[in-house]
C-alpha positions as CSV (number, residue, x, y, z in Angstrom):
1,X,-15.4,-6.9,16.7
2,X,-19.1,-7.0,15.1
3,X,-20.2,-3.2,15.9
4,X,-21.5,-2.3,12.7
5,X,-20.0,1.5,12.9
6,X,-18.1,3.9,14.7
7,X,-19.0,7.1,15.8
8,X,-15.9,9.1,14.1
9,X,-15.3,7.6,10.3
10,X,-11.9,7.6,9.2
11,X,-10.7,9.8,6.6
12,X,-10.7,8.6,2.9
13,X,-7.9,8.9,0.7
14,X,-9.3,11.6,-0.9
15,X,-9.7,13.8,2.1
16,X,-6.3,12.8,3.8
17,X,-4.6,13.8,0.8
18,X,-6.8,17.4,0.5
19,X,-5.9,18.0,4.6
20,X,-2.1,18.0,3.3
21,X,-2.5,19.9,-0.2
22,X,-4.5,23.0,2.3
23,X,-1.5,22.4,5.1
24,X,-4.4,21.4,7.7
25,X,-2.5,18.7,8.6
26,X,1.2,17.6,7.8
27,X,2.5,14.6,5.9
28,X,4.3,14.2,9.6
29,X,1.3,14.4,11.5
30,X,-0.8,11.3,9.6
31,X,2.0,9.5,9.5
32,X,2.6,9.4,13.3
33,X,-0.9,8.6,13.5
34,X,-0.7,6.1,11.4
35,X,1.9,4.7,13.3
36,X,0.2,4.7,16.3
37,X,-2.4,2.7,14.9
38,X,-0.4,0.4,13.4
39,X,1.1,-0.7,16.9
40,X,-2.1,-0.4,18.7
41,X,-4.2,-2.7,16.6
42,X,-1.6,-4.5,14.5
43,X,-0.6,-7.0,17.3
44,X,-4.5,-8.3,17.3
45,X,-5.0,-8.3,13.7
46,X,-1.4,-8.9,11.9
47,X,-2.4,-7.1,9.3
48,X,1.8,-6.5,8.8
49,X,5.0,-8.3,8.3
50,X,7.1,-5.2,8.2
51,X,6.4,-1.8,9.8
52,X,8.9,0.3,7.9
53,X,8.9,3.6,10.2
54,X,11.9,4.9,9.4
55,X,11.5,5.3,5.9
56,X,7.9,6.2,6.2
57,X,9.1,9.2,9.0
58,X,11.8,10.2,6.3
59,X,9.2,10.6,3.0
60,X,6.7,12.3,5.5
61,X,9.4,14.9,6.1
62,X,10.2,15.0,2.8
63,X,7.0,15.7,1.5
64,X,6.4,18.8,4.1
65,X,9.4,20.2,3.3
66,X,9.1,20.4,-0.5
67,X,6.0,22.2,-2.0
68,X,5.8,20.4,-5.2
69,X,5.5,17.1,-3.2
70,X,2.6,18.7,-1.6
71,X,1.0,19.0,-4.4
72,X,0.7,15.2,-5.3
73,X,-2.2,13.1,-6.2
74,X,-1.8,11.0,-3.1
75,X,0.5,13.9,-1.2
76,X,0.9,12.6,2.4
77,X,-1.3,9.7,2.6
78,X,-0.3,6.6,4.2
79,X,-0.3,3.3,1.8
80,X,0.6,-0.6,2.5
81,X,2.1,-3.2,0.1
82,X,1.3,-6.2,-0.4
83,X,4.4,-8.2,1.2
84,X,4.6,-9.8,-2.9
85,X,5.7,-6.2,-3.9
86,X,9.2,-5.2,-4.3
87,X,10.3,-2.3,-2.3
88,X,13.9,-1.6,-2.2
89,X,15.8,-1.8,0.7
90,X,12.9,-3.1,2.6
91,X,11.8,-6.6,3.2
92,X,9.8,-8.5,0.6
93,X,8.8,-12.0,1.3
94,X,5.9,-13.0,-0.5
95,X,4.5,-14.6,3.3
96,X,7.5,-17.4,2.8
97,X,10.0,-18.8,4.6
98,X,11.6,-19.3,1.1
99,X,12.5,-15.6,1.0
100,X,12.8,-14.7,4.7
101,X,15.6,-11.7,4.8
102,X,14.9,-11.3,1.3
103,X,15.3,-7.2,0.5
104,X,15.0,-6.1,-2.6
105,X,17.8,-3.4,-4.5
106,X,14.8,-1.9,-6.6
107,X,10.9,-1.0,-6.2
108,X,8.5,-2.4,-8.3
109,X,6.9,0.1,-10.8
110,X,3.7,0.5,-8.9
111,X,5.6,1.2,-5.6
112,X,7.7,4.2,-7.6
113,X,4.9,5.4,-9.2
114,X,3.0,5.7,-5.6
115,X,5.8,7.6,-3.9
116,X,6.4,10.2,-6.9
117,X,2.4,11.4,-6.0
118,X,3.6,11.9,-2.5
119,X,2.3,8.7,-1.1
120,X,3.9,7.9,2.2
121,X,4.6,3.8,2.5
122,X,4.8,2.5,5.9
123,X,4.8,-1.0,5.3
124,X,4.2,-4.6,3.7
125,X,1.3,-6.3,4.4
126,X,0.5,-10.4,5.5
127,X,-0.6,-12.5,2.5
128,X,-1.1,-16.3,1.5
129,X,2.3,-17.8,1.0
130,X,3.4,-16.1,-2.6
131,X,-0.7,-15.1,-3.0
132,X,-1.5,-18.8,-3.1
133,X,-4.9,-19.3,-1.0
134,X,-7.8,-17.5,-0.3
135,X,-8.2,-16.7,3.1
136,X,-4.4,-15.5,4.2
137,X,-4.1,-18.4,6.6
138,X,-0.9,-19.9,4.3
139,X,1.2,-17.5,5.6
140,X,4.7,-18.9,6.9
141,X,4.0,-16.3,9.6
142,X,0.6,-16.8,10.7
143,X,-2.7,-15.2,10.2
144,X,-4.3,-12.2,9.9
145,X,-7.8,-11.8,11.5
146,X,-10.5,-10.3,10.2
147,X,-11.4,-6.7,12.0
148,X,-14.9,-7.7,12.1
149,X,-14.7,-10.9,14.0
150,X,-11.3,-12.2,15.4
151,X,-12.9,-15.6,14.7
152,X,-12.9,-15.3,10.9
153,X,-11.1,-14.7,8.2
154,X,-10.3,-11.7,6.3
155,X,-10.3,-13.5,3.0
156,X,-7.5,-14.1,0.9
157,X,-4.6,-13.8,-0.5
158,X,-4.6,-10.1,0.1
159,X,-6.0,-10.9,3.5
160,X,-3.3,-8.1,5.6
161,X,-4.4,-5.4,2.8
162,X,-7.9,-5.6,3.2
163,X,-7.5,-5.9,6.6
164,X,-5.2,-3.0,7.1
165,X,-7.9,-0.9,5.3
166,X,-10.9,-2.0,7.2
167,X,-9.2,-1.4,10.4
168,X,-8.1,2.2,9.5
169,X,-4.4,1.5,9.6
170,X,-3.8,2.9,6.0
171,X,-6.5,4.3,3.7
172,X,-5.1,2.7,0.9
173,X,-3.2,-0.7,0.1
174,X,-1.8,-2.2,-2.7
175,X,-2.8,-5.8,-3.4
176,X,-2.5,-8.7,-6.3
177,X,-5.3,-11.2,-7.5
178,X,-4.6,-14.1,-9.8
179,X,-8.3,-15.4,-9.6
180,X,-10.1,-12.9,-6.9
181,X,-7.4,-12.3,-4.0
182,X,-8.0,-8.2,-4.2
183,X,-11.5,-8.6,-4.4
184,X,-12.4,-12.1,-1.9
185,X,-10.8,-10.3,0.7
186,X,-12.3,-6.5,0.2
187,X,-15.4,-8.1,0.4
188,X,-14.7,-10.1,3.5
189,X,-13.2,-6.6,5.3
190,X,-16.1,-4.3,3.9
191,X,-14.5,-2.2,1.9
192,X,-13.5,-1.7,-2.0
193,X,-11.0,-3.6,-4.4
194,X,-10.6,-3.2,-7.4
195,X,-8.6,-5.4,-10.2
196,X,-7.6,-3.4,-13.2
197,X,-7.7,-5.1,-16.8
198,X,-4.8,-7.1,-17.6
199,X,-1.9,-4.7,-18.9
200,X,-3.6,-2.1,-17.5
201,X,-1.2,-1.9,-14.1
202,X,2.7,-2.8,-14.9
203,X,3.6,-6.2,-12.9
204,X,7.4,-5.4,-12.7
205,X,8.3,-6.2,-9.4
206,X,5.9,-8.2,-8.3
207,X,6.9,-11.7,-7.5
208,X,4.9,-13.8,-10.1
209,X,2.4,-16.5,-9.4
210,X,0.3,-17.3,-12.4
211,X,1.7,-14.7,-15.2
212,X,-1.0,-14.8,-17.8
213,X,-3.8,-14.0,-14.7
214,X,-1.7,-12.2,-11.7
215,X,-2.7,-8.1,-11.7
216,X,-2.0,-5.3,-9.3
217,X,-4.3,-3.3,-7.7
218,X,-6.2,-0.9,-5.0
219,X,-7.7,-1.3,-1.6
220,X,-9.5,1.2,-0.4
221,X,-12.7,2.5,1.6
222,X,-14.5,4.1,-1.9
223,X,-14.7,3.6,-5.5
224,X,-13.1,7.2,-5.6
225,X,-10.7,6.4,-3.7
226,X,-9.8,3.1,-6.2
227,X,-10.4,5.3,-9.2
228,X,-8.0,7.8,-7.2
229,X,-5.0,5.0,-6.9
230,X,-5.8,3.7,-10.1
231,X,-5.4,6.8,-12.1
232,X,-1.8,7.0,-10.3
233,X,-0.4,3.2,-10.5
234,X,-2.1,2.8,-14.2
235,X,-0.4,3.3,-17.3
236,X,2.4,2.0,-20.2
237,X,5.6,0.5,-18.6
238,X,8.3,-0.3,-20.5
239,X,10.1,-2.8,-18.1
240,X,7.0,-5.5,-18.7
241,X,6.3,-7.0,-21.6
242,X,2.7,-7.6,-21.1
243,X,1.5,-3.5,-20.1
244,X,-0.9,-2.2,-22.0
245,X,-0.3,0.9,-24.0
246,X,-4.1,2.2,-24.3
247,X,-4.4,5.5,-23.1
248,X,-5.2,6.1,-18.7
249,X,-8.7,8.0,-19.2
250,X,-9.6,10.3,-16.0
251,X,-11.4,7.6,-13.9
252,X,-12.3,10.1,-11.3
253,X,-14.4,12.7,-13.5
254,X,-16.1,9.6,-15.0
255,X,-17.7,9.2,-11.5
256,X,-20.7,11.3,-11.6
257,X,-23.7,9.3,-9.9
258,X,-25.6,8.8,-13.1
259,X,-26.7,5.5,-13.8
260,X,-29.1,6.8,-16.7
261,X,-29.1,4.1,-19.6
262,X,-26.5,1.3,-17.9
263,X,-27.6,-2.0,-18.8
264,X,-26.8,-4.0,-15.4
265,X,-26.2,-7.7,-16.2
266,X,-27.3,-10.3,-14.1
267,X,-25.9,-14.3,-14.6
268,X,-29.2,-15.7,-13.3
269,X,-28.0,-19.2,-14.0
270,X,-24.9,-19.0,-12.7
271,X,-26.4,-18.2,-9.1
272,X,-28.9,-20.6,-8.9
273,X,-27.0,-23.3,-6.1
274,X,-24.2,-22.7,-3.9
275,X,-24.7,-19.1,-2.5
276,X,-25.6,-18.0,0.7
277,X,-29.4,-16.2,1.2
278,X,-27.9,-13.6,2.8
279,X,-25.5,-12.7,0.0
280,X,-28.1,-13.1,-2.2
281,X,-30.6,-10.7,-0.5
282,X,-27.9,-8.2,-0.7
283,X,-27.1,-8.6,-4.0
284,X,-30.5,-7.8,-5.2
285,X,-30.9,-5.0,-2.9
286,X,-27.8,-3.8,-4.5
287,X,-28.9,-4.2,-7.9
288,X,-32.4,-2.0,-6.9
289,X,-30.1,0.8,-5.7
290,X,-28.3,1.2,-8.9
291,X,-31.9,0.4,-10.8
292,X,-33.0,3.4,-8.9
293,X,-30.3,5.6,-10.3
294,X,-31.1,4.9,-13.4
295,X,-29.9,1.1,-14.3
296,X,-31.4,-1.5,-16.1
297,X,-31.6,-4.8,-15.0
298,X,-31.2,-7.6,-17.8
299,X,-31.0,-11.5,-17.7
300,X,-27.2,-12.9,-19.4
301,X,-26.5,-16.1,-19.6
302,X,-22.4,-17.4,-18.3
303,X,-23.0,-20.8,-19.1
304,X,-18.7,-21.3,-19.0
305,X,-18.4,-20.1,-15.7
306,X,-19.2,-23.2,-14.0
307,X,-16.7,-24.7,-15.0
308,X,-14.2,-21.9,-14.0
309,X,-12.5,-23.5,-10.9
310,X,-11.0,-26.3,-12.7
311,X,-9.4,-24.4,-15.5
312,X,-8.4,-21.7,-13.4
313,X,-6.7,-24.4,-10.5
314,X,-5.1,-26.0,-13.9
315,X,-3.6,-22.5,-15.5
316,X,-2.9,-20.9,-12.4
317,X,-0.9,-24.2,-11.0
318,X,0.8,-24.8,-14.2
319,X,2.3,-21.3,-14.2
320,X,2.8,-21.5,-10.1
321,X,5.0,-24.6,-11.3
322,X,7.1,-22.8,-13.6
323,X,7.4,-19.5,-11.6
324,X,8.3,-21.1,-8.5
325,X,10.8,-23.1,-10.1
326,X,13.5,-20.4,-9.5
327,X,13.7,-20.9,-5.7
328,X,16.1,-23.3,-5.7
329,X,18.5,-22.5,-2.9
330,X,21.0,-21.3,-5.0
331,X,20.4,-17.4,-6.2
332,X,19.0,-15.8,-3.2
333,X,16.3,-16.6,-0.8
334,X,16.5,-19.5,1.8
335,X,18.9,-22.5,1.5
336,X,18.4,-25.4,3.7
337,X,21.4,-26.2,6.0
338,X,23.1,-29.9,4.7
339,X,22.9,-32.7,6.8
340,X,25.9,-34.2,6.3
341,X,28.8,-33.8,3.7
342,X,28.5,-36.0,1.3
343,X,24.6,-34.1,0.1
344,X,24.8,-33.1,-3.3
345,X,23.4,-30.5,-5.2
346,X,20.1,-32.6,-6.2
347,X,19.6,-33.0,-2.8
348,X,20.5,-29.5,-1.3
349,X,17.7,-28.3,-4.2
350,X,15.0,-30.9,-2.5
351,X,15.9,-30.1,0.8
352,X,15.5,-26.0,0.3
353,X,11.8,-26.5,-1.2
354,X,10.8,-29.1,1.5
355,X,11.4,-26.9,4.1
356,X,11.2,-23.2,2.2
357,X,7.9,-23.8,0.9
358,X,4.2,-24.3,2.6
359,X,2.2,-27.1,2.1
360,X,-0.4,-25.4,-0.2
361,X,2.3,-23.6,-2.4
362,X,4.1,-27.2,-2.7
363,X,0.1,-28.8,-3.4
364,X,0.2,-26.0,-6.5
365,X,3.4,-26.6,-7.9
366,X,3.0,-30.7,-7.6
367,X,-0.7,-30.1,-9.2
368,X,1.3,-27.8,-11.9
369,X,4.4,-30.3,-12.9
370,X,1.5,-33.1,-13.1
371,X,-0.6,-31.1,-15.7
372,X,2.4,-30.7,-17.8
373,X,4.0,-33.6,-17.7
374,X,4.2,-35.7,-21.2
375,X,0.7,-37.5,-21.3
376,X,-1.0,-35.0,-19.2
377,X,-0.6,-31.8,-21.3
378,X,-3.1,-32.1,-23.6
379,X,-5.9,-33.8,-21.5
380,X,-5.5,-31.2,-18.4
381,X,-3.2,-28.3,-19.7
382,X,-4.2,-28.2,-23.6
383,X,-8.0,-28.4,-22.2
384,X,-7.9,-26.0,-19.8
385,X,-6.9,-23.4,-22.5
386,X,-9.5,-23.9,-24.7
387,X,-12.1,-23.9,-21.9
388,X,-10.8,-20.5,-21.1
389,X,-11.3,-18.7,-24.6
390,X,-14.9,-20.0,-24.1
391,X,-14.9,-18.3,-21.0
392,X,-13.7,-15.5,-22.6
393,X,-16.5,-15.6,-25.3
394,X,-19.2,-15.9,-22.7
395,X,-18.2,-12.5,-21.8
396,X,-18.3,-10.9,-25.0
397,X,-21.5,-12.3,-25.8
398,X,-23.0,-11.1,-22.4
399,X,-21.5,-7.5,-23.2
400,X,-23.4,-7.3,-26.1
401,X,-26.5,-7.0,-23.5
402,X,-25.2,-5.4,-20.7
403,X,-22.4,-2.8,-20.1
404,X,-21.0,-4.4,-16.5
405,X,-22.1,-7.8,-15.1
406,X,-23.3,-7.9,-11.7
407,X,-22.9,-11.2,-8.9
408,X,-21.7,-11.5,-5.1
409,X,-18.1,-11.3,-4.7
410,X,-17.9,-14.6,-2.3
411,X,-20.7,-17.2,-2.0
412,X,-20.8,-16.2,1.5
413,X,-19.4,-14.3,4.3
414,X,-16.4,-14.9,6.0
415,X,-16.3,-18.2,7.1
416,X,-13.8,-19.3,10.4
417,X,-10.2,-19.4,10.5
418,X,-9.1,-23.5,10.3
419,X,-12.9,-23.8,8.8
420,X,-11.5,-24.8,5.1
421,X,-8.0,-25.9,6.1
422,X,-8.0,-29.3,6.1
423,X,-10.2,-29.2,3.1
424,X,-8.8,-27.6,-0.3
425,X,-11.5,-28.0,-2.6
426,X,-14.3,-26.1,-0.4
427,X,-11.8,-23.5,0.0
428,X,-10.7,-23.4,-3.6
429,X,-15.4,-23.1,-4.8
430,X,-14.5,-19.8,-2.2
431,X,-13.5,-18.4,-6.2
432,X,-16.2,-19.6,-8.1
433,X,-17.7,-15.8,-8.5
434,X,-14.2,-14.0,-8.8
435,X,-11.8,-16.6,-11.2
436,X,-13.7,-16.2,-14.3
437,X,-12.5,-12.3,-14.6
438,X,-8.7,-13.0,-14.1
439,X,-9.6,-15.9,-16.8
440,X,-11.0,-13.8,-19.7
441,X,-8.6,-10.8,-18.5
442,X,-11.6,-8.5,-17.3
443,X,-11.8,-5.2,-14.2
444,X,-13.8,-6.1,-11.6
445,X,-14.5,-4.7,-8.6
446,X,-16.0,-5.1,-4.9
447,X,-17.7,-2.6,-3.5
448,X,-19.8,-3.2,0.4
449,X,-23.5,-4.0,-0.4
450,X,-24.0,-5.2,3.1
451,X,-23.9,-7.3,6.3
452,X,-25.2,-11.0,7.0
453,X,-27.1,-11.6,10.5
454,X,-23.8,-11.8,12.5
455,X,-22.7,-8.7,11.6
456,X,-20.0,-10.3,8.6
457,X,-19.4,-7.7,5.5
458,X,-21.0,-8.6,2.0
459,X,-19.6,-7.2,-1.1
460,X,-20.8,-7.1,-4.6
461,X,-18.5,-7.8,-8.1
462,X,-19.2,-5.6,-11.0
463,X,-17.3,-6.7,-14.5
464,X,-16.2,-4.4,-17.2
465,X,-15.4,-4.5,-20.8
466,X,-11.8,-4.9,-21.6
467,X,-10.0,-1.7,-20.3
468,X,-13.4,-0.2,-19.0
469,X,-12.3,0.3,-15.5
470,X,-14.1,3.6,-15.6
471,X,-17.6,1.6,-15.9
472,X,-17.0,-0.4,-12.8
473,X,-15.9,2.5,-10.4
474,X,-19.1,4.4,-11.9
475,X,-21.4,2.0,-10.6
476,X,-19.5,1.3,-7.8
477,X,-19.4,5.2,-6.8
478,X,-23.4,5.3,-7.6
479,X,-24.0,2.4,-5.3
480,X,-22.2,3.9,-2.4
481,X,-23.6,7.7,-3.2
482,X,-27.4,5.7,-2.2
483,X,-26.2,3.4,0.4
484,X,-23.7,3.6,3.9
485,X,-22.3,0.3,4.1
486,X,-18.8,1.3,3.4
487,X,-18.8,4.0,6.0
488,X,-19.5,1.3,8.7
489,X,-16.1,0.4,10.4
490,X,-15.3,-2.3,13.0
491,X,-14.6,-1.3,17.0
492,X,-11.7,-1.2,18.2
493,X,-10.4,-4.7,20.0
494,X,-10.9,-3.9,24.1
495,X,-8.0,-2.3,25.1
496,X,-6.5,-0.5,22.0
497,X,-6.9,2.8,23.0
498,X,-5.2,3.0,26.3
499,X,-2.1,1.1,24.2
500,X,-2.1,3.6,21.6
501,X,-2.3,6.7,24.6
């Protein structure tokens, strides 16, 4: 699974969606094929927990039968949701036993705002257990390989997503990150991911981790293909609280190659210890690509940063611990069978989340309830806070000298399934380079800036400003005008192609 390309590169977003808009192809046609794909490769990677064919054939008929569905943004093309997502009438389990069955009566904002441009869903994608880890191995129904190398993992906790992308089962997928689970994983699968500003995507109907740092966002092969999505799933929603009213600028015509002027920020400091040569080497061939377009390389200085993990494992647990609460067994979802009786309702409540819940989602709400428990709020919780506006100040200092910041996505390629399993804080430092955006609220994407040795993807992070998604996808789209990487595509596993004939 380590071929770096293949001779026939799958179609982009972009050009699926133009094939169905010039009636070269149907809405029918890709979505048999996508099919088809899906169950020839699927079994190998599980990239899926449902395969929703039936409503996927129905939309695709839909959309050839109607001329103004035609004519939509994403018209035709096959998308995947994150299994976190609502989507009404079809399963949504967040990767839990604790909602097993679970089928939602409405679709969450992003998901209606998808299918009104003509996109064509044909499933629900594997994640960490309710997007809690960072390599999709939490998952109450097991793993999802990477399509590079069965051996490793395809990051996390939007592991299926990028996974399904990489592999060519669905040109675009939606995904959530709370501290870099969009774009770990993107960069593990060698393609792009992109996490808008907070507000800037509505969360309604997704099923919340961490509420002050979960966000919703693309998967895809390009940056136009994310500025694409983005420009669709974007925008004012009235049904949560926390969307952003600023104006959705057109991110596409903002992609126009020229680097001239950019001020590319590097946190020199920050990636002194801890990352992989190889990631490093890419990186700074990375940053001479966009240099060559026109960039400017400058020093900043994220002296915060380091201390990142912690406040983010505090926030993000705290909030987990509150979230999570409402799985009790009682409203919907799973309720443990009683052992005898005489249980009562105290135990019935212990006895769901024993047995509903994973052991790394029940480590994250124990961690949580400690931090806020009387005596511990203000020396963890409190703390924590504060750290994070520093954080958050770091940033807008460094934006005074650059215009997007530039570091590796992940420390280093993607390491071996069961590598980090038994240990929690090594996988945990697997954030150190993606948290600290989630913290202060910032876009940041992954975009492929190369391979290690082995053959393993490498992917690059470039921050915004507050609400500058456009920046990111510019130098994202310049990078990949001057470089192939994210045309490169795994090979098939040994035997697909006579399944899928």
């Amino acid at each position: 699974m380590t071929s770096p390309a293949r001779s026939a590169r799958l179609a982009t977003v972009g050009e699926t969606r133009d094939l169905v808009q010039r009636g070269e192809r149907s809405a029918t046609e890709i979505c048999e094929a996508a099919l088809a794909r899906i169950d020839a490769l699927d079994p190998h990677l599980h990239a899926f927990t449902t395969i929703a064919r039936d409503r996927a054939r129905e939309r695709a008929r839909t959309i050839d039968q109607d001329p103004a569905r035609r004519s939509g943004a994403l018209a035709g093309v096959p998308v995947s949701i994150k299994d976190n997502l609502c989507t009404r009438g079809l399963s949504t389990t967040a990767s839990s036993r604790m909602l097993e069955g679970f089928v939602p009566p409405y679709d969450a904002t992003v998901v209606a705002r998808l299918e009104a441009a003509g996109a064509v869903i044909v499933g629900k994608t594997n994640c960490d257990e309710f997007a809690m880890g960072s390599s999709t191995e939490n998952s109450a129904f097991g793993p999802t390989r990477n399509p590079w190398a069965a051996d490793r993992v395809p990051g996390g906790s939007s592991g299926g997503s990028a996974a399904a992308v990489a592999a060519g089962l669905t040109p675009l997928s939606l995904g959530s990150d709370t501290g870099g689970s969009i774009r770990q994983p993107a960069a593990h699968c060698g393609v792009v991911g992109l996490k808008p500003t907070y507000g800037r995507v509505s969360r309604y109907g997704l099923l919340a981790y961490a509420s002050s740092l979960d966000q919703v966002g693309p998967l895809t092969r390009t940056s136009a293909d994310a500025a694409l999505a983005l420009s669709v799933i974007a925008g004012h929603d009235t049904a949560d609280a926390t969307s952003a009213s600023d104006p959705v600028p057109d991110y596409e015509a903002g992609l126009t190659g020229d680097l001239r002027g950019v001020r590319i920020g590097v946190p020199v400091r920050l990636l002194e210890r801890g990352v992989d040569d190889e990631v490093t080497g890419a990186m700074d061939r990375a940053i001479e690509v966009l240099v060559a377009r026109g960039a400017r390389r400058v020093e900043i200085d994220l002296p915060y940063a380091a201390s990142a993990i912690p406040v983010y494992y505090l926030i993000a647990t705290a909030e987990a611990s509150s979230n999570l609460a409402r799985y009790d067994g009682v409203r919907y979802g799973f309720r443990a069978a009683p052992d005898s009786d005489r249980d009562d309702l105290r135990t019935m409540y212990a006895r769901t989340r024993a047995r509903g819940f994973g052991s790394e989602v029940k480590r994250r709400i124990m961690l949580g309830t400690y931090v806020l428990s009387a005596g511990y709020y203000d020396a963890y919780y409190l703390k924590a806070q504060r750290v994070r506006t520093l954080i958050r100040r770091d940033y807008d200092a460094a934006f005074v000298e650059a215009d997007v910041i530039v570091m590796p996505t992940s420390p280093t390629p993607p390491f071996r399934l069961g590598e980090c399993t038994s240990d929690p804080l090594q996988m945990y430092l697997t954030d150190v380079f993606t948290v600290t955006a989630n913290l202060a609220g910032l876009p940041a994407l992954s975009t492929p800036c190369g391979f290690s040795a082995a053959g393993l993807p490498i992917g690059l992070q470039i921050t915004g400003r507050l609400f500058d998604e456009a920046a990111v996808l510019r130098v994202g789209d310049a990078h990949e005008r001057d470089t192939d990487w994210w045309t490169r595509q795994p090979t098939d596993p040994p035997g697909t192609e006579e399944r899928r004939n």
